[in-house]
Backbone as JSON Lines, residues from 0, in Angstrom:
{"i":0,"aa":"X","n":[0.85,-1.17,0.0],"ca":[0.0,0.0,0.0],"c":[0.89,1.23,0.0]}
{"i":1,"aa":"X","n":[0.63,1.85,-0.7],"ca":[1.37,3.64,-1.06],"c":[0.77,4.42,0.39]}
{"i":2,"aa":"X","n":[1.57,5.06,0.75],"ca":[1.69,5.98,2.01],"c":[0.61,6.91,1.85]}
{"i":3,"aa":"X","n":[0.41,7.81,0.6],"ca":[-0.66,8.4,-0.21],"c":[-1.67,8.0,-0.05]}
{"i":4,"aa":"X","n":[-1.79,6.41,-0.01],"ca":[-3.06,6.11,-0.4],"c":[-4.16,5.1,1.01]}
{"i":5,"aa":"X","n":[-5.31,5.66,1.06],"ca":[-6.08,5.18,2.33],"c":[-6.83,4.11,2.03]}
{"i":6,"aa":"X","n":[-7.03,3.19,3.04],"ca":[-8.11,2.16,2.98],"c":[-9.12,2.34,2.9]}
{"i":7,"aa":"X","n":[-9.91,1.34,1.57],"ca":[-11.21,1.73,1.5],"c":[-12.3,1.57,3.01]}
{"i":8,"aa":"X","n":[-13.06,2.81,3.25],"ca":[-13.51,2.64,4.55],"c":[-14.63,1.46,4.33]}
{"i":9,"aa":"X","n":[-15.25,1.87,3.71],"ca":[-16.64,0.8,3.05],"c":[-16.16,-0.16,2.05]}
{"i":10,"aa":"X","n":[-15.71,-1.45,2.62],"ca":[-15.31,-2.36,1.09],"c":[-16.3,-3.05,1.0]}
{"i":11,"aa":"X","n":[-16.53,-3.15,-0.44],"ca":[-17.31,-4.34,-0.94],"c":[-17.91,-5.29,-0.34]}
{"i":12,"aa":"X","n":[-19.02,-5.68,-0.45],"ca":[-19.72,-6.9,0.03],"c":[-19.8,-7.98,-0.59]}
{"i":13,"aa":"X","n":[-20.1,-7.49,-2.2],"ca":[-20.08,-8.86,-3.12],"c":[-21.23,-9.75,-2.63]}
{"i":14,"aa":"X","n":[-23.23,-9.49,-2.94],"ca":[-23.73,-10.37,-2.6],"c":[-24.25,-10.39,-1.25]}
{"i":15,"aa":"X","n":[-23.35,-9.72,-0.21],"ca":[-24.03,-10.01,1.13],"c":[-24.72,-8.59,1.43]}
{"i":16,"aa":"X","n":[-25.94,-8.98,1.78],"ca":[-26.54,-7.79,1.87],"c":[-27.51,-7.49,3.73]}
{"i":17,"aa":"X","n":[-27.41,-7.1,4.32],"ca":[-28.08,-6.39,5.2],"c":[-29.4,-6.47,5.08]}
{"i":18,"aa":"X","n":[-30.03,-7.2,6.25],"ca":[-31.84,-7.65,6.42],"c":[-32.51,-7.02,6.06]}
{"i":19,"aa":"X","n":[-32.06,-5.5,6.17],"ca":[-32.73,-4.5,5.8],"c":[-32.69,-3.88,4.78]}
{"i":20,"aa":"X","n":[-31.65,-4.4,3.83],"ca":[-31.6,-3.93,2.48],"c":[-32.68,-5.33,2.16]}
{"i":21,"aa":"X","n":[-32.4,-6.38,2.25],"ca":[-33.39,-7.64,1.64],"c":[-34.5,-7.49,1.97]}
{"i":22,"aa":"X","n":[-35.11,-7.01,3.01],"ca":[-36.28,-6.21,3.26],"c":[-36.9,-5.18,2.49]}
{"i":23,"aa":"X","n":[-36.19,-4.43,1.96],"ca":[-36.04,-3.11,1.35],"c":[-36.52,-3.6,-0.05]}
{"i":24,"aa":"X","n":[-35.56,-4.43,-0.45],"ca":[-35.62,-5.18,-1.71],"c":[-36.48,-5.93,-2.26]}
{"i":25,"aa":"X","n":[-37.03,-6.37,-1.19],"ca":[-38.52,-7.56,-1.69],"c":[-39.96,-6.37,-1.41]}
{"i":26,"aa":"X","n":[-39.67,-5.25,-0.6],"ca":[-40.8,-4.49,-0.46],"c":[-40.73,-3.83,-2.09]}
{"i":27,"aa":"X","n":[-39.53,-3.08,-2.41],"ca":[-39.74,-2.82,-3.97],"c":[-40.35,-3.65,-4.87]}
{"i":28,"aa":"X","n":[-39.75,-5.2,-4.66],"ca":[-40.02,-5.9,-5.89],"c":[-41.87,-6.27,-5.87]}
{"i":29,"aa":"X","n":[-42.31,-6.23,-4.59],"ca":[-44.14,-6.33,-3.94],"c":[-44.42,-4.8,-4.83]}
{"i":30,"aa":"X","n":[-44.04,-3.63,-4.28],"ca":[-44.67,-2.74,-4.65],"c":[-44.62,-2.64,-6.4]}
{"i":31,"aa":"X","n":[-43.82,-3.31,-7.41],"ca":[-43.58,-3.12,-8.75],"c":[-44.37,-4.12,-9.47]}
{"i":32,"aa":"X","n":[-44.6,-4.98,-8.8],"ca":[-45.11,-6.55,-8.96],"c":[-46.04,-6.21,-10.18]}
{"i":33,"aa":"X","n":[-47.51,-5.3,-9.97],"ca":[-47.95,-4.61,-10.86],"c":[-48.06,-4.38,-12.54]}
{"i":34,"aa":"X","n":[-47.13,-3.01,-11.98],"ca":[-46.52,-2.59,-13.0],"c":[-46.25,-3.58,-13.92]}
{"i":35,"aa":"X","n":[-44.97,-4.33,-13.58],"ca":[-44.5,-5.41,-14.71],"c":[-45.85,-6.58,-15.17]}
{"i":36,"aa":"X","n":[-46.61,-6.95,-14.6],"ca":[-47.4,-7.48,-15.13],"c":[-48.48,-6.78,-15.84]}
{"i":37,"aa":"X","n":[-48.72,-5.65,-15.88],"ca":[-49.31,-4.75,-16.73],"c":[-48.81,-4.41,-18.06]}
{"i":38,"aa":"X","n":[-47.58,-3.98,-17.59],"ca":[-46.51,-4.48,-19.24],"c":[-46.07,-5.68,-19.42]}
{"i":39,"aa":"X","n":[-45.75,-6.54,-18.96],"ca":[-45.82,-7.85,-20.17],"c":[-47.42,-8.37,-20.56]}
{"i":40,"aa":"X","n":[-48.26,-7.7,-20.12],"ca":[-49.92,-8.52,-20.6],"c":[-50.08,-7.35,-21.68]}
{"i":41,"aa":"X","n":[-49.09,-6.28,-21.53],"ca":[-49.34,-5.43,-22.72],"c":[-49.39,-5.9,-24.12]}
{"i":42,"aa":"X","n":[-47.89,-5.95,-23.52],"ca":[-46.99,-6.39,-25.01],"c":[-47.58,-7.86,-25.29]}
{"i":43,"aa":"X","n":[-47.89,-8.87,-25.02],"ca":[-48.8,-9.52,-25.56],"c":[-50.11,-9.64,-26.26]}
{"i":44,"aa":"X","n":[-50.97,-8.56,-25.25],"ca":[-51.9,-7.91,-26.26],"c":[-51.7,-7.46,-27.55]}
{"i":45,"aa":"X","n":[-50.78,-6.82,-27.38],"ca":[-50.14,-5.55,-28.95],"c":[-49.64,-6.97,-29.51]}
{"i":46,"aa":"X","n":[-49.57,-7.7,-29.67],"ca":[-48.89,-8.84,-30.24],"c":[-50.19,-9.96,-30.86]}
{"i":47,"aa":"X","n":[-50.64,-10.07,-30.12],"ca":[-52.05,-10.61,-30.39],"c":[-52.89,-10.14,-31.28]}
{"i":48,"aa":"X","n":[-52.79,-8.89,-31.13],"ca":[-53.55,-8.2,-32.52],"c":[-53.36,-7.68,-33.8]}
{"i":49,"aa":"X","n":[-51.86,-8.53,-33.62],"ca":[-51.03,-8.42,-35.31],"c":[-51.81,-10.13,-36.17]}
{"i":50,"aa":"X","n":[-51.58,-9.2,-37.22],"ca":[-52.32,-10.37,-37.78],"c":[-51.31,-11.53,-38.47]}
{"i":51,"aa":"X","n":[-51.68,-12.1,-38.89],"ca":[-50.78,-14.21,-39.2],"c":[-49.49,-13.48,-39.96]}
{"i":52,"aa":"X","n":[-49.87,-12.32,-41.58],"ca":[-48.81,-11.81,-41.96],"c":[-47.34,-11.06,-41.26]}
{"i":53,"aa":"X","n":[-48.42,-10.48,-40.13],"ca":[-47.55,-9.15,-39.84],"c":[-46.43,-10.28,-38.85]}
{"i":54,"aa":"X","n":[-47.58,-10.85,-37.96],"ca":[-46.52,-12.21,-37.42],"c":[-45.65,-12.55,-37.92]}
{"i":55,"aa":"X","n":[-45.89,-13.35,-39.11],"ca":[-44.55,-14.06,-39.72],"c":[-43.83,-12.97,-40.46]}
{"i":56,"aa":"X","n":[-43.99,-11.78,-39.97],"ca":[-43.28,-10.67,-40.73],"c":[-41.76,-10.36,-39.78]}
{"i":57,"aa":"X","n":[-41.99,-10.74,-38.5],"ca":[-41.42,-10.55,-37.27],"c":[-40.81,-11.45,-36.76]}
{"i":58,"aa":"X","n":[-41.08,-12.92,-37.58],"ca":[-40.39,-13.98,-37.35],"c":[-41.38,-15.03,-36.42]}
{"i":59,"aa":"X","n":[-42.4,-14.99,-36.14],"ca":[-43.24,-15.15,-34.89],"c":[-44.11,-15.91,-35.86]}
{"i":60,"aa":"X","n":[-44.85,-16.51,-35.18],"ca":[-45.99,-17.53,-34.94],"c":[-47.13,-17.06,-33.91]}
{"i":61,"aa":"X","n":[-48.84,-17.47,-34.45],"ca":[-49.69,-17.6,-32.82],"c":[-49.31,-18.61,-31.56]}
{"i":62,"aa":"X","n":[-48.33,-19.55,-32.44],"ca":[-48.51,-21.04,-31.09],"c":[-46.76,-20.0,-30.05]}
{"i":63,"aa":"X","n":[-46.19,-19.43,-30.85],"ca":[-45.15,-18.33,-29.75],"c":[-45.76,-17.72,-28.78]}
{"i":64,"aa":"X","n":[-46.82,-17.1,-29.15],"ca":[-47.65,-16.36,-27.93],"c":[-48.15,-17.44,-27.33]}
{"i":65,"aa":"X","n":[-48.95,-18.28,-27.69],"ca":[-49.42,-18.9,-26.91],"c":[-48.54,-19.67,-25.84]}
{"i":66,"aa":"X","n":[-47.57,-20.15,-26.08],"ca":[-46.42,-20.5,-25.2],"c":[-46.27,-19.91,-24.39]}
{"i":67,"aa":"X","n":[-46.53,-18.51,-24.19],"ca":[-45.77,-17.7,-23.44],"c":[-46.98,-17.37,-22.35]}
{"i":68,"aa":"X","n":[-48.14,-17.87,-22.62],"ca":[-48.9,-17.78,-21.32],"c":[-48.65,-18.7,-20.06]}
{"i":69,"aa":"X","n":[-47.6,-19.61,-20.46],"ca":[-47.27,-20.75,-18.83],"c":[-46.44,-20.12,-18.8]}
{"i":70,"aa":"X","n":[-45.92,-18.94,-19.18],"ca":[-45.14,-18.14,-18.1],"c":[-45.38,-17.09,-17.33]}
{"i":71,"aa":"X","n":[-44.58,-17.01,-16.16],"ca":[-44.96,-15.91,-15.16],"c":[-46.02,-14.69,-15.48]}
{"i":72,"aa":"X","n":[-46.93,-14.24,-14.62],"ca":[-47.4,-13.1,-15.3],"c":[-45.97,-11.87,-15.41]}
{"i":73,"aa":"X","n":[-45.64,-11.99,-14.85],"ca":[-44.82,-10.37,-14.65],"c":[-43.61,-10.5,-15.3]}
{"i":74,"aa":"X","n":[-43.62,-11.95,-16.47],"ca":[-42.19,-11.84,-17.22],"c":[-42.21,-11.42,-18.24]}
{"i":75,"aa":"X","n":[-41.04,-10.98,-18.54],"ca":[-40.54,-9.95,-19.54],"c":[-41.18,-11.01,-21.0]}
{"i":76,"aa":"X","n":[-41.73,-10.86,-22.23],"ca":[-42.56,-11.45,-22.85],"c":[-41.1,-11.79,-24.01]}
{"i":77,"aa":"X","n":[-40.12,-10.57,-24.05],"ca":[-39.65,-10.17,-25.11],"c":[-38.17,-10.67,-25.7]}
{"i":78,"aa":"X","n":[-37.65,-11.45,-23.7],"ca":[-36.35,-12.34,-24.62],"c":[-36.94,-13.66,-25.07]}
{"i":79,"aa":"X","n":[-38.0,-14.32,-24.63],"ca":[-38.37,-15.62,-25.07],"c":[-38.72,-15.73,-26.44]}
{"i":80,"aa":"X","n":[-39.7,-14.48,-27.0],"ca":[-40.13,-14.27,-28.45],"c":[-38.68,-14.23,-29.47]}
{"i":81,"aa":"X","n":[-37.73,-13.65,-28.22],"ca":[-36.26,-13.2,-29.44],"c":[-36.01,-14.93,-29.55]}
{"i":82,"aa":"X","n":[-36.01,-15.2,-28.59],"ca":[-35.32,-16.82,-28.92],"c":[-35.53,-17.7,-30.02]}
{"i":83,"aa":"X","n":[-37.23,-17.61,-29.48],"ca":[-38.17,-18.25,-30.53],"c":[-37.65,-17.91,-32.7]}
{"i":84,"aa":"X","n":[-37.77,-16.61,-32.57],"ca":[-37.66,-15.87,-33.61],"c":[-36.09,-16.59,-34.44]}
{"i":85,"aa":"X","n":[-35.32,-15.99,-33.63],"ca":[-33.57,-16.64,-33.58],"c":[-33.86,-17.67,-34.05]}
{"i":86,"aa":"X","n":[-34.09,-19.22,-33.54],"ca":[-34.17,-20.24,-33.17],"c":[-34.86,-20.58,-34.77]}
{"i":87,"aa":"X","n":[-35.94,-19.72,-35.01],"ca":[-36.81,-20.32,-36.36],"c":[-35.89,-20.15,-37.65]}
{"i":88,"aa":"X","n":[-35.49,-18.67,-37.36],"ca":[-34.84,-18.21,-38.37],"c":[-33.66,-18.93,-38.98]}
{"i":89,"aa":"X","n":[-32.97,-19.65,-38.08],"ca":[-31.3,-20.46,-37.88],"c":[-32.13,-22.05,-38.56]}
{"i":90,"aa":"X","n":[-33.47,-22.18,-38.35],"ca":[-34.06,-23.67,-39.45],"c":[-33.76,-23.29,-40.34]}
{"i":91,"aa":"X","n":[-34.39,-22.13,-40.8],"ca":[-34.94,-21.83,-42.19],"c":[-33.63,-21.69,-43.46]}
């Protein structure tokens, strides 16, 4: 260590977090809970009401959406569709 230079007062935790931050943390993720399921039932909607062309315009299928209802309400709709999409495109 350089004479100059001081120890960090606050080092790193890496992961370990304080009851009250994990407290803190699950009260955010309760209070957002919502929200995110309001937008991913969005973006499924808006998706739903593209029609068979515009679908396969995007790389997508109806049986993609439909898949995606055994998942969580509050998950993100939009890396699984990329997969899907990826995944078709790399047959073809």
């Amino acid at each position: 260590m350089n004479a100059g230079t001081a120890p960090c007062p606050n080092p790193p935790t890496f992961g370990r977090h304080s009851v009250v931050e994990k407290l803190a943390m699950m009260a955010t993720r309760i209070a957002l809970w919502p929200a995110h399921v309001i937008a991913a039932r969005r973006t499924l909607s808006q998706l739903s009401s593209l029609s068979e062309y515009e679908l396969r315009d995007v790389g997508l299928t109806r049986q993609d959406l439909m898949n995606l209802t055994a998942r969580p309400l509050d998950e993100d709709p939009t890396p699984h569709l990329n997969r899907a999409r990826i995944s078709r495109a790399r047959r073809a």
